[in-house]
ZADREN-919624 format. One line per 10 residues: their letters; for each residue z, x, y of N, C-alpha, C, O. Coordinates in steps of 0.02 Angstrom, whole numbers, plus 50000, padded with zeros to 5 digits. Layout:
A	Z/X/Y/Z/X/Y/Z/X/Y/Z/X/Y  ...
// end
This chain:
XXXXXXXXXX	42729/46499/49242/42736/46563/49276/42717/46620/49228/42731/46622/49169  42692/46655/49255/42628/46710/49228/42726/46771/49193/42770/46782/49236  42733/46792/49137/42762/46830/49101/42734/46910/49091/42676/46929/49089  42787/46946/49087/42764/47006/49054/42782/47013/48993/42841/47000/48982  42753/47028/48951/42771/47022/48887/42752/47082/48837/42694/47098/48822  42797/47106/48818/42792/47178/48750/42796/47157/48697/42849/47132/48678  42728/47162/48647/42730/47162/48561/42745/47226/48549/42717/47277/48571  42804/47219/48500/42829/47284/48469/42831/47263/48388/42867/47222/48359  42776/47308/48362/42787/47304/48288/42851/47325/48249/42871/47383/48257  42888/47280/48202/42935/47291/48158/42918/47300/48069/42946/47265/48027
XXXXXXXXXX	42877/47345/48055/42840/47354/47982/42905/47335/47931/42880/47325/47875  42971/47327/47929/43003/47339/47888/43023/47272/47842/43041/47217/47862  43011/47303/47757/43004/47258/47698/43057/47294/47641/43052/47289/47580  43109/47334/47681/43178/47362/47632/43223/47323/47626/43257/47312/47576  43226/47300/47675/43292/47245/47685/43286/47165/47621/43331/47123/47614  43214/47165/47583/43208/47101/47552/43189/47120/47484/43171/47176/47465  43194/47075/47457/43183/47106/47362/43097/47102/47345/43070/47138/47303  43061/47052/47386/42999/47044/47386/42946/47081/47459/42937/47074/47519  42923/47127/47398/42869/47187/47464/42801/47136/47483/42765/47099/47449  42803/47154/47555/42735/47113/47592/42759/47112/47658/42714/47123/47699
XXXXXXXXXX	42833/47100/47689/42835/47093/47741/42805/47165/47801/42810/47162/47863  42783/47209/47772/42756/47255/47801/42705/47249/47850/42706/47284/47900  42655/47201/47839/42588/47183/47833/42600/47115/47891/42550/47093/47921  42640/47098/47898/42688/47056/47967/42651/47095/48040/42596/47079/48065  42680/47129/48056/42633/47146/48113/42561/47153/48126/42542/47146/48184  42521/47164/48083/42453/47165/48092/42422/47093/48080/42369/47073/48105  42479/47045/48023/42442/46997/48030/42447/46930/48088/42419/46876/48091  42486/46956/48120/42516/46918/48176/42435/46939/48228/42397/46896/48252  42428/47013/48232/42365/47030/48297/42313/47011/48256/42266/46989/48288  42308/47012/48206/42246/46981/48172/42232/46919/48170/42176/46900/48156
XXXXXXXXXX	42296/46869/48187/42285/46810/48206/42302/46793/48281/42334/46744/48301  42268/46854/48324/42266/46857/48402/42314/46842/48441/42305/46813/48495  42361/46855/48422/42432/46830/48454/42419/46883/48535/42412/46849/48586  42417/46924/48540/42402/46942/48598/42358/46889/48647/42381/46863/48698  42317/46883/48630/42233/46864/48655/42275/46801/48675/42289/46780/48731  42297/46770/48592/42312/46690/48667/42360/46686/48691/42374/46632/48716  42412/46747/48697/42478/46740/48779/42435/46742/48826/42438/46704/48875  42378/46797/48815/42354/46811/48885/42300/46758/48904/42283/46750/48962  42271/46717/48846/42227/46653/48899/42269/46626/48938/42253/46610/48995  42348/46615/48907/42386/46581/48951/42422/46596/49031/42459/46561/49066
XXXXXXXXXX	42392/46667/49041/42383/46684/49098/42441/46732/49100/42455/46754/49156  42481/46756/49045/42523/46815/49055/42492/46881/49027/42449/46885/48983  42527/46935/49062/42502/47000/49032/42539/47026/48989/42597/47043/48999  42499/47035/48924/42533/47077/48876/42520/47136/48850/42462/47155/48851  42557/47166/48829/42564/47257/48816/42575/47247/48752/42627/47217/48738  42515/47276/48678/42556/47287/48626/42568/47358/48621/42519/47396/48621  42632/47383/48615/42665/47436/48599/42658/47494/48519/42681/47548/48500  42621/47451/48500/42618/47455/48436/42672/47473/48382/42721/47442/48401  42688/47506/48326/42719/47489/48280/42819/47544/48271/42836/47602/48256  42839/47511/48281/42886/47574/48249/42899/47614/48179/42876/47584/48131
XXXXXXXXXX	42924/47660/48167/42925/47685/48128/43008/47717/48105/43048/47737/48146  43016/47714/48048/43094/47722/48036/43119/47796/48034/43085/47846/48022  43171/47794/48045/43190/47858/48058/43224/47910/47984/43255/47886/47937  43210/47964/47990/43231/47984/47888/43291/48022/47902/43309/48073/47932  43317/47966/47861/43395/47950/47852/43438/47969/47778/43423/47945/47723  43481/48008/47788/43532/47994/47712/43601/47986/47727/43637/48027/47756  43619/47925/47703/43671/47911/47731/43708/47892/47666/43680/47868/47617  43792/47908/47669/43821/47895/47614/43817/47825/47555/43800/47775/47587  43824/47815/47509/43843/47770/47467/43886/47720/47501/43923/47739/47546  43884/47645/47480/43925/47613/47474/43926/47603/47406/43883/47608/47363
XXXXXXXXXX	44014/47580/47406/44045/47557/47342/43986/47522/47293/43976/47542/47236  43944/47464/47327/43918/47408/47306/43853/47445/47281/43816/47469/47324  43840/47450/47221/43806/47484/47186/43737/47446/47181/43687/47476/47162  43735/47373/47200/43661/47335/47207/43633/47335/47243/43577/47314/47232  43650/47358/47307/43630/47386/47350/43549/47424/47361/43540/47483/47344  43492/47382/47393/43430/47407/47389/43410/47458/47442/43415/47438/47501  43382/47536/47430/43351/47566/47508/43391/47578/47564/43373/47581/47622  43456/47585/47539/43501/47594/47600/43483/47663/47659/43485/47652/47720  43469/47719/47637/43438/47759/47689/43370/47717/47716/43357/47722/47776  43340/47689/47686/43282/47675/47736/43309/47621/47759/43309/47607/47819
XXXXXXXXXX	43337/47581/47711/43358/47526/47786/43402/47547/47835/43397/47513/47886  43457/47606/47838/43489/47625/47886/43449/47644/47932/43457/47619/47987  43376/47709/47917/43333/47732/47944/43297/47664/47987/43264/47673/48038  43302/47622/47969/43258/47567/48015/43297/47521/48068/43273/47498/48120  43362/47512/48044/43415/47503/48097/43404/47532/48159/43382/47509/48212  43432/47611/48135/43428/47650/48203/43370/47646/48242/43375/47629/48301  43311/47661/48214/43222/47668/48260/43223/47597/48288/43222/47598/48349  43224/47552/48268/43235/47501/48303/43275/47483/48356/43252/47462/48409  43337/47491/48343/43376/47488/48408/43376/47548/48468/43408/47535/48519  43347/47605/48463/43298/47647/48488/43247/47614/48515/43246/47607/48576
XXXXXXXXXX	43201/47592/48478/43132/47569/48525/43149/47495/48580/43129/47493/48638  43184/47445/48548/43199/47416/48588/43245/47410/48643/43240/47371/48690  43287/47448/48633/43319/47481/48681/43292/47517/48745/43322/47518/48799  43221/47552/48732/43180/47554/48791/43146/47504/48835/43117/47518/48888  43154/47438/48805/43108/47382/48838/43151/47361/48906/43208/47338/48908  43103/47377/48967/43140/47362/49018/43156/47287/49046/43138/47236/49018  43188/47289/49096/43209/47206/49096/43165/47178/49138/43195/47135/49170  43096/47183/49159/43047/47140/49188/43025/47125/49137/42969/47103/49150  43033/47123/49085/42982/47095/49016/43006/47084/48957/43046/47120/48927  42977/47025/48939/42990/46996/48873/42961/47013/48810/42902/46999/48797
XXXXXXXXXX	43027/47063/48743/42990/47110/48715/42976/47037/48664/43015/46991/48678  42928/47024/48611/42924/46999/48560/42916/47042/48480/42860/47056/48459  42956/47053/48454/42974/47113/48393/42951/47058/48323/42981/47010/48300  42890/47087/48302/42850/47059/48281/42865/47108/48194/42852/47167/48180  42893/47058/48154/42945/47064/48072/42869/47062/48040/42814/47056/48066  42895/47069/47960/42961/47120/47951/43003/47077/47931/43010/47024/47963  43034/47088/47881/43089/47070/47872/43172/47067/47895/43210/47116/47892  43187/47006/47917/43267/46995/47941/43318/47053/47950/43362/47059/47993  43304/47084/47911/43349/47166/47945/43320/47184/48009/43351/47224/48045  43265/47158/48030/43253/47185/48092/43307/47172/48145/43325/47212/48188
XXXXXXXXXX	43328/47115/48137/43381/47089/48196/43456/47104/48168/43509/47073/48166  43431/47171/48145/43514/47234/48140/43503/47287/48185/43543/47333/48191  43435/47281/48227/43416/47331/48259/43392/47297/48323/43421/47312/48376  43343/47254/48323/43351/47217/48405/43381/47173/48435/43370/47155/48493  43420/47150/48400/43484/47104/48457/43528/47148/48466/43542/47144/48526  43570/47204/48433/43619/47245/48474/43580/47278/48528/43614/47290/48578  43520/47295/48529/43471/47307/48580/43474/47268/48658/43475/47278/48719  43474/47219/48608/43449/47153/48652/43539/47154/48696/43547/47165/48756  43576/47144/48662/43632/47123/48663/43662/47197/48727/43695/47191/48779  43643/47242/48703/43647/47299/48773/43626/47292/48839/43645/47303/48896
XXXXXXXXXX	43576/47267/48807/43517/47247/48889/43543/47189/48921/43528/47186/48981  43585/47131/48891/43612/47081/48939/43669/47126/48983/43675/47128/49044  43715/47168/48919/43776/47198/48939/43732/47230/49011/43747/47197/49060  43699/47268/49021/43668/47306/49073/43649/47276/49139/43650/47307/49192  43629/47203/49130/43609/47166/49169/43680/47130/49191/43665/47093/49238  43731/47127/49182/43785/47106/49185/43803/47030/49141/43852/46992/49140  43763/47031/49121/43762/46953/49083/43769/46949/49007/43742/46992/48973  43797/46908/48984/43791/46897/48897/43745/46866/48845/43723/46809/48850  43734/46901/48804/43688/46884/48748/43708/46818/48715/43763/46815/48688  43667/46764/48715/43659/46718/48666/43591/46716/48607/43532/46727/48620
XXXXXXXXXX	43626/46696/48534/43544/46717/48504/43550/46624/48470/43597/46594/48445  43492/46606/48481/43464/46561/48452/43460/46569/48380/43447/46629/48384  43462/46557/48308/43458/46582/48256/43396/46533/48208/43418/46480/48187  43338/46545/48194/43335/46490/48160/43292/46514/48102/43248/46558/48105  43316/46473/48039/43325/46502/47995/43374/46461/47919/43433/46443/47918  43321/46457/47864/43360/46428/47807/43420/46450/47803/43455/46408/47776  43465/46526/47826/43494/46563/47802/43540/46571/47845/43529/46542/47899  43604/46608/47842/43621/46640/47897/43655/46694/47883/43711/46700/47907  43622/46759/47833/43623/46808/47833/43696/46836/47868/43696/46869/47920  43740/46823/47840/43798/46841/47864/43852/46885/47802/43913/46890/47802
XXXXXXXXXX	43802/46913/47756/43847/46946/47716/43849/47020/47726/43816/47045/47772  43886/47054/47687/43903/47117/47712/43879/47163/47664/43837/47151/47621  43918/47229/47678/43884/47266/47611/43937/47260/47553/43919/47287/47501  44010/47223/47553/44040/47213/47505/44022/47138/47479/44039/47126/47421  43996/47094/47508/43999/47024/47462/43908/47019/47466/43889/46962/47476  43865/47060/47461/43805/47035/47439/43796/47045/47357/43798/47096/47323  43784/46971/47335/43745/47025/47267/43697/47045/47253/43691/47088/47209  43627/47008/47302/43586/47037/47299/43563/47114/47285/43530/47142/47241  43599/47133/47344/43580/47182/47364/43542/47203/47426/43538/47261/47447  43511/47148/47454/43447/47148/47500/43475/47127/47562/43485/47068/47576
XXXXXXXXXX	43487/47178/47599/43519/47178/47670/43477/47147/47721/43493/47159/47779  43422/47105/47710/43406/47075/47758/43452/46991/47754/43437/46939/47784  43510/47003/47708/43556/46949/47734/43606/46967/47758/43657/46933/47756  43602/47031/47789/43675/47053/47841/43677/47038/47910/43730/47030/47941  43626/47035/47932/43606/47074/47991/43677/47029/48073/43704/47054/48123  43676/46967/48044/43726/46948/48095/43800/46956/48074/43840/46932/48113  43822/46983/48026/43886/46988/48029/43917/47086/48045/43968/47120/48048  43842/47090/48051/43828/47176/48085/43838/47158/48158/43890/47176/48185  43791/47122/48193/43781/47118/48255/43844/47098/48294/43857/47119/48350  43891/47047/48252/43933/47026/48270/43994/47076/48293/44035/47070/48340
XXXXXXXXXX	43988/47116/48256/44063/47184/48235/44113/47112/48170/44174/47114/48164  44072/47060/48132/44132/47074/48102/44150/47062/48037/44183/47022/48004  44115/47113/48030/44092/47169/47944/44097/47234/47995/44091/47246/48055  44114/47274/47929/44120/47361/47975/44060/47382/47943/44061/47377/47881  43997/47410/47973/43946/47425/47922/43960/47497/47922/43932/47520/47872  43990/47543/47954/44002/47611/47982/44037/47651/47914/44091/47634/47889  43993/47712/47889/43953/47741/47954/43875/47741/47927/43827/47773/47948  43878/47690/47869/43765/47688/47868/43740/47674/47922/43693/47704/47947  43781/47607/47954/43732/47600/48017/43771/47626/48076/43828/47650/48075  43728/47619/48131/43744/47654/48196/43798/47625/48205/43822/47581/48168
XXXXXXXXXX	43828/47654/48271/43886/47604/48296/43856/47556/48348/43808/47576/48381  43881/47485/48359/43846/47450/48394/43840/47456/48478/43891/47455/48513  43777/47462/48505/43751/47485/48568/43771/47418/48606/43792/47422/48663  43762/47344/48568/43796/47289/48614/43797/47229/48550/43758/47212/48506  43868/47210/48573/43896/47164/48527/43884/47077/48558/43886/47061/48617  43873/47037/48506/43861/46962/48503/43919/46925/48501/43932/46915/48442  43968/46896/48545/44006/46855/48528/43983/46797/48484/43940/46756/48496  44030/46806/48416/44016/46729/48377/43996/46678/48425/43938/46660/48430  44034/46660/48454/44036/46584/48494/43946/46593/48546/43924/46549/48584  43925/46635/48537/43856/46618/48580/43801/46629/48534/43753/46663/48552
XXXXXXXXXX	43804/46602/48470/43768/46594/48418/43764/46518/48390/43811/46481/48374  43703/46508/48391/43678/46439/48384/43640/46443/48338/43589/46475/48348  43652/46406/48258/43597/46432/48219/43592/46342/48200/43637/46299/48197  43495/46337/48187/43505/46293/48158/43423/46285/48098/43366/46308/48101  43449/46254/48065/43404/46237/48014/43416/46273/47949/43372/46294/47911  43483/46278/47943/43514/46312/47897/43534/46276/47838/43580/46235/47838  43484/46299/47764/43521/46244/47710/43501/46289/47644/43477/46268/47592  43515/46348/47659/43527/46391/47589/43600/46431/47613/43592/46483/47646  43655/46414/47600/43706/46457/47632/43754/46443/47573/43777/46387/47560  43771/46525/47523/43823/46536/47478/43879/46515/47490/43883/46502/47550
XXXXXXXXXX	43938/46503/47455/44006/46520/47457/44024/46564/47507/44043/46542/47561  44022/46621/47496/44060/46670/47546/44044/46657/47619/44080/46653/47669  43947/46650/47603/43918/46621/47680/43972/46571/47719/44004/46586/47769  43972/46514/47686/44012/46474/47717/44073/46478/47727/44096/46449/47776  44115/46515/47682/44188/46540/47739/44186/46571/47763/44234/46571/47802  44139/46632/47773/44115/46681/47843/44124/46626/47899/44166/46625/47944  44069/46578/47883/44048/46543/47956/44117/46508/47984/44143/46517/48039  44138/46465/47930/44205/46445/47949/44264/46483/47994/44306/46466/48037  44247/46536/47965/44296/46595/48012/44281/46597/48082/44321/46624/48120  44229/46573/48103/44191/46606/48174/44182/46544/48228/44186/46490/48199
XXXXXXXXXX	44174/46539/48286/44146/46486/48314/44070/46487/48329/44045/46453/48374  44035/46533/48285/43968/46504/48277/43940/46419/48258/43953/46386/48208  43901/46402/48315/43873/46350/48307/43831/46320/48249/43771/46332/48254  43845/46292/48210/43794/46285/48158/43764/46202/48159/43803/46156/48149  43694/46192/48172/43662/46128/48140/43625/46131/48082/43564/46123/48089  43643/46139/48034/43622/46125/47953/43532/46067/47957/43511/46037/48007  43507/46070/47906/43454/46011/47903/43486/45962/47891/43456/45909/47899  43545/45960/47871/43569/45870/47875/43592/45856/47917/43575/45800/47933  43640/45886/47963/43626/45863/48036/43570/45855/48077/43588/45822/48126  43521/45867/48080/43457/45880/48106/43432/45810/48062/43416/45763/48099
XXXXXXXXXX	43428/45798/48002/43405/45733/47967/43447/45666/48006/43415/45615/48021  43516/45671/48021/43559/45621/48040/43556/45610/48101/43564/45553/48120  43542/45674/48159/43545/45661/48222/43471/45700/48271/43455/45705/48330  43441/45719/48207/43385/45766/48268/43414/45833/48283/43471/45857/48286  43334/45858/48293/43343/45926/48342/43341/45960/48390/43334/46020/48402  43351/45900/48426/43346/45885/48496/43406/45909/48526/43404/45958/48563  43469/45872/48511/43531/45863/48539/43590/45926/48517/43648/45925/48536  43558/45985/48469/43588/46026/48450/43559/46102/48491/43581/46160/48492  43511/46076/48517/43481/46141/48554/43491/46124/48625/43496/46170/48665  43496/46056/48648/43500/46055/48719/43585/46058/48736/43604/46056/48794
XXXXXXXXXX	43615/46061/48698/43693/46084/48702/43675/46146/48720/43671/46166/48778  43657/46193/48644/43682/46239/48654/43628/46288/48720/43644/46345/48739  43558/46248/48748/43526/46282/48802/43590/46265/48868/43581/46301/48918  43622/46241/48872/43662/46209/48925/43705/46246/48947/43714/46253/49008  43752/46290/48883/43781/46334/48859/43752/46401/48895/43788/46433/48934  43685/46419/48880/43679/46461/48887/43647/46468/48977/43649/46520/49009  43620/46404/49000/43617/46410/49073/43693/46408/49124/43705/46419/49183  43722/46394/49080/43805/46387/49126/43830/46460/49135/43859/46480/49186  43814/46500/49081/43836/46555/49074/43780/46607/49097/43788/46664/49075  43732/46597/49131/43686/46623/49151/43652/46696/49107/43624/46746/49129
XXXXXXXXXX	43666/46675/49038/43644/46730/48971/43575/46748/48974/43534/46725/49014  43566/46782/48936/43505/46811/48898/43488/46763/48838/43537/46735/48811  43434/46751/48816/43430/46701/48763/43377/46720/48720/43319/46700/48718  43416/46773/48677/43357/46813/48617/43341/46743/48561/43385/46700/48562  43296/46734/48525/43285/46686/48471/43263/46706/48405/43203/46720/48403  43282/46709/48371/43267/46758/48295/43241/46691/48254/43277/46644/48236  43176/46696/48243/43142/46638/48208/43100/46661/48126/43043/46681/48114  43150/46648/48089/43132/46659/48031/43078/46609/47984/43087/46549/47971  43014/46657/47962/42972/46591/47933/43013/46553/47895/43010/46496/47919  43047/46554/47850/43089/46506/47815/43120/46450/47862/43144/46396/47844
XXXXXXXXXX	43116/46466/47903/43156/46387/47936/43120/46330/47923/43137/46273/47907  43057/46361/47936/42985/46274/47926/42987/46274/47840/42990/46319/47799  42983/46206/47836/42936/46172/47777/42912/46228/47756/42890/46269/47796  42914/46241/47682/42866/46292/47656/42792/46270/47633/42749/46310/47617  42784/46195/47636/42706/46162/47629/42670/46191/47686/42610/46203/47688  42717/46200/47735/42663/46220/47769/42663/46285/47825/42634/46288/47880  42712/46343/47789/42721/46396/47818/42731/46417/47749/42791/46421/47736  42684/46435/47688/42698/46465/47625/42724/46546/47617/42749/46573/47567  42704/46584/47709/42713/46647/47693/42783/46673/47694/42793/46713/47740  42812/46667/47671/42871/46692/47642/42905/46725/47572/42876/46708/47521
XXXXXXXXXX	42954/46763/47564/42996/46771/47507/43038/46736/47470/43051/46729/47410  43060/46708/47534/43142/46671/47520/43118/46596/47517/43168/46561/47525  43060/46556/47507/43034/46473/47525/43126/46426/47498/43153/46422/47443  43144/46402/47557/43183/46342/47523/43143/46277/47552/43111/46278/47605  43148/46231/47518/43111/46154/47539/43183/46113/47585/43245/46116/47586  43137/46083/47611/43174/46044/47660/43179/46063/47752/43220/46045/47794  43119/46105/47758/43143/46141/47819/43112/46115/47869/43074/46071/47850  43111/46124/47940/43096/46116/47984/43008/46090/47972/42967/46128/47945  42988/46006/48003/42929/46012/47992/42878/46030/48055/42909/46058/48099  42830/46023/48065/42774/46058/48102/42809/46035/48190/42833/46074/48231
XXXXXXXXXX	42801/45953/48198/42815/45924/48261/42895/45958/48285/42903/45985/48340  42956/45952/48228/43007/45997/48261/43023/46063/48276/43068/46082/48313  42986/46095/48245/42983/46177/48273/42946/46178/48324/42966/46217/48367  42887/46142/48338/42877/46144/48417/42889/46125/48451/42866/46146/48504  42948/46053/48452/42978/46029/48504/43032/46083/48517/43051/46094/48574  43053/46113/48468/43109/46164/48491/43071/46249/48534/43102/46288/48570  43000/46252/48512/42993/46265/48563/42972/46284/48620/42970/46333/48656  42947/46197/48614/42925/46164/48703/43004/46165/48729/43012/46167/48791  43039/46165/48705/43111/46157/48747/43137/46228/48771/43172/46236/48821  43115/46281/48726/43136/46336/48739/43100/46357/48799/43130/46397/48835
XXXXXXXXXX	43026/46334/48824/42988/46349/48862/43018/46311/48916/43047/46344/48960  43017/46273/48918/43041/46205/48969/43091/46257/48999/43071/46283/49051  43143/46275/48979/43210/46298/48993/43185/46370/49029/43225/46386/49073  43143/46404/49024/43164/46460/49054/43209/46504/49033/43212/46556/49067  43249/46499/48981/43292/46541/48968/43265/46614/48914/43300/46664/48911  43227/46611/48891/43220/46655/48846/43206/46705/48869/43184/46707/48926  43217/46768/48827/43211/46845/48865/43201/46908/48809/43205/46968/48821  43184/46872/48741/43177/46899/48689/43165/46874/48617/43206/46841/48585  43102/46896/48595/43098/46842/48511/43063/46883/48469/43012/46916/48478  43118/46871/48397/43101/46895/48346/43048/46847/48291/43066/46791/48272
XXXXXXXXXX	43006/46868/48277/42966/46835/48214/42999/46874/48145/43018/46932/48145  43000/46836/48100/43049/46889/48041/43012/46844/47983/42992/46787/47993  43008/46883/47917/42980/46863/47864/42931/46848/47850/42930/46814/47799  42870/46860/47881/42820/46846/47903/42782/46883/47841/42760/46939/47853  42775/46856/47776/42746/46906/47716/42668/46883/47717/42660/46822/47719  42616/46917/47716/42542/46890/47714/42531/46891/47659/42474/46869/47645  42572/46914/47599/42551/46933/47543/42565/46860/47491/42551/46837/47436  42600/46846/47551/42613/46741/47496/42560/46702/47543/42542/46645/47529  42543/46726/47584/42486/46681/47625/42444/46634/47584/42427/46636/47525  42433/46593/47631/42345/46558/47608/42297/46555/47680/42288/46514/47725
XXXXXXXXXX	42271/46628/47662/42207/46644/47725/42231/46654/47802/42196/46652/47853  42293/46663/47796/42321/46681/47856/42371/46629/47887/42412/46634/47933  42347/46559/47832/42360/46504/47856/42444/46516/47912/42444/46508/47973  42498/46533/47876/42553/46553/47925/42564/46588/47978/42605/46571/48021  42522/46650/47981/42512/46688/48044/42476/46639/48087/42488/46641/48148  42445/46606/48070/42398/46570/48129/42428/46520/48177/42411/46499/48232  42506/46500/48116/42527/46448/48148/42598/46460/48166/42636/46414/48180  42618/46537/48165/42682/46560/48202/42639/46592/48259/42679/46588/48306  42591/46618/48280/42551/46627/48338/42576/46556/48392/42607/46555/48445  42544/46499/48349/42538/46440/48379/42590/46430/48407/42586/46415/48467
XXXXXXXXXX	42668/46437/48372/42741/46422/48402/42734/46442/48443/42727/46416/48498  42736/46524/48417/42737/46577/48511/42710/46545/48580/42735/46539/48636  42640/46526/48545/42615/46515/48615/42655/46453/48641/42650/46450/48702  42684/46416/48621/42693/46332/48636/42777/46368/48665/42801/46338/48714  42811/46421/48641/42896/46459/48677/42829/46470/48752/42842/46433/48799  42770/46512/48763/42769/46510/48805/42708/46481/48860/42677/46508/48906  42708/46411/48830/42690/46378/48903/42620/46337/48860/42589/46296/48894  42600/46347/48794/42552/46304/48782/42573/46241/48750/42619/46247/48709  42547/46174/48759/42559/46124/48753/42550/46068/48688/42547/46013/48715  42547/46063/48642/42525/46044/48588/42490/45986/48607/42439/45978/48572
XXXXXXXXX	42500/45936/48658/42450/45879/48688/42465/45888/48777/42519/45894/48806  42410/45885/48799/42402/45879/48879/42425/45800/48904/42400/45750/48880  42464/45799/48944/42501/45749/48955/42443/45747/49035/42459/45790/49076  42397/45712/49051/42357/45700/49106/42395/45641/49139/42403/45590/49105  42413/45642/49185/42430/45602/49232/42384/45563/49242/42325/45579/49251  42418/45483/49241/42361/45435/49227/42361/45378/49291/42401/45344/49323  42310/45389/49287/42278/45339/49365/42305/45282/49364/42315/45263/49307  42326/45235/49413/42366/45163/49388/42311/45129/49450/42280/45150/49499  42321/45068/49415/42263/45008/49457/42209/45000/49424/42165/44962/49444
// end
């Protein structure tokens, strides 16, 4: 079924210690991500890029802290622009780095509230960015962004107040196998869903997404998906900052999602980390294009119905 679909550029590379994710949106249209939704017979609108808003916002305590006015400044414009995307269409917010989804899932997360229905986010991702502005040491707030979305870290008052909140329990993250100390008694605290790569090694990634799609058709949700390049194999998605080994390989990120397609459920997706500047020749843009298209409706092999007799 023919989609409407909005590319909305997310330029932002404050939120990470390594600059390039800027260059994320153009290299996504440079590797025609438009062109092939629409062979596939949907219409798409690119919106083109946002831009952050100029911000000074107080200090936190945490003195390692990187770009906090511009990353506050990019919070807000973001949950601003997506916040305009109406509900006949599926926006795709095209990273940028993981702070982006401090700005379009409370977005996102409004727009179910509006529709009367609840936000579920798919998470996937080495990471699960669940620290705050008191337990990072980084510094690099593109590992906050869900314990923002959640309400439960107070980020207030750098960032906005939240336009729509994520219940833990409708968070499904999986392919998660760089997660700190603190990470992990965050998660412990929450009934966020987690399938790690060793569950996924022991049982597949099959049986952890068709739960939690089940979940989210019972409850008749919204089903945003925040797909961080780090989730795949870094052999063969090199463009990234953060590379951990062991990740998702080529055949299971597209079974997850041919399943996401299959399902019908989706209503919003983030690309995040998307750096061209670790590239080899585009090689990763070409082949997070490829996912996209396969979330909507292209096939990695044609299954022809076969003549018998």
């Amino acid at each position: 079924m023919a989609k409407h679909i909005t590319l909305l550029g997310a330029p932002i590379q404050t939120g990470a210690w390594r600059r390039g994710c800027l260059m994320g949106p153009d290299a996504l249209r440079t590797a025609d991500l438009a062109a092939t939704l629409t062979v596939l017979g949907h219409d798409v609108t690119d919106a083109g890029d946002v831009s952050p808003e100029v911000l000074s916002v107080p200090a936190t305590e945490n003195q390692t802290i990187r770009d906090l006015d511009l990353c506050a400044g990019w919070v807000r414009a973001l949950q601003a622009a997506a916040g305009k995307v109406t509900q006949d269409t599926i926006p795709v917010f095209m990273g940028g780095d993981h702070l982006m989804a401090a700005g379009t899932v409370p977005a996102m997360a409004a727009r179910a509230e509006t529709d009367g229905r609840p936000l579920f986010v798919l998470w996937l991702d080495a990471h699960s960015d669940i620290h705050d502005f008191d337990s990072t040491d980084s510094g690099n707030l593109h590992g906050t962004p869900v314990a923002y979305f959640t309400g439960l870290s107070d980020f207030s008052p750098q960032f906005p107040v939240l336009p729509g909140r994520v219940d833990p329990a409708n968070i499904c993250m999986i392919g998660l196998r760089s997660v700190d100390p603190h990470e992990k008694a965050a998660l412990a605290r929450t009934e966020i869903q987690v399938a790690d790569m060793r569950a996924i090694d022991e049982h597949g990634i099959a049986a952890p997404l068709r739960a939690f799609l089940d979940r989210v058709e019972a409850a008749n949700g919204h089903l945003h998906v925040s797909f961080d390049v780090d989730f795949l194999e870094p052999d063969i998605a090199p463009a990234v900052g953060t590379t951990v080994p062991g990740g998702a390989s080529f055949r299971e990120a597209h079974l997850v999602m041919e399943w996401l397609h299959d399902s019908g459920l989706v209503t919003s997706l983030d690309i995040a980390e998307l750096n061209p500047f670790m590239d080899e020749r585009g090689k990763t843009a070409r082949l997070m294009v490829d996912f996209v298209a396969s979330l909507f409706g292209k096939s990695v092999l044609d299954r022809p119905t076969r003549a018998r007799g």
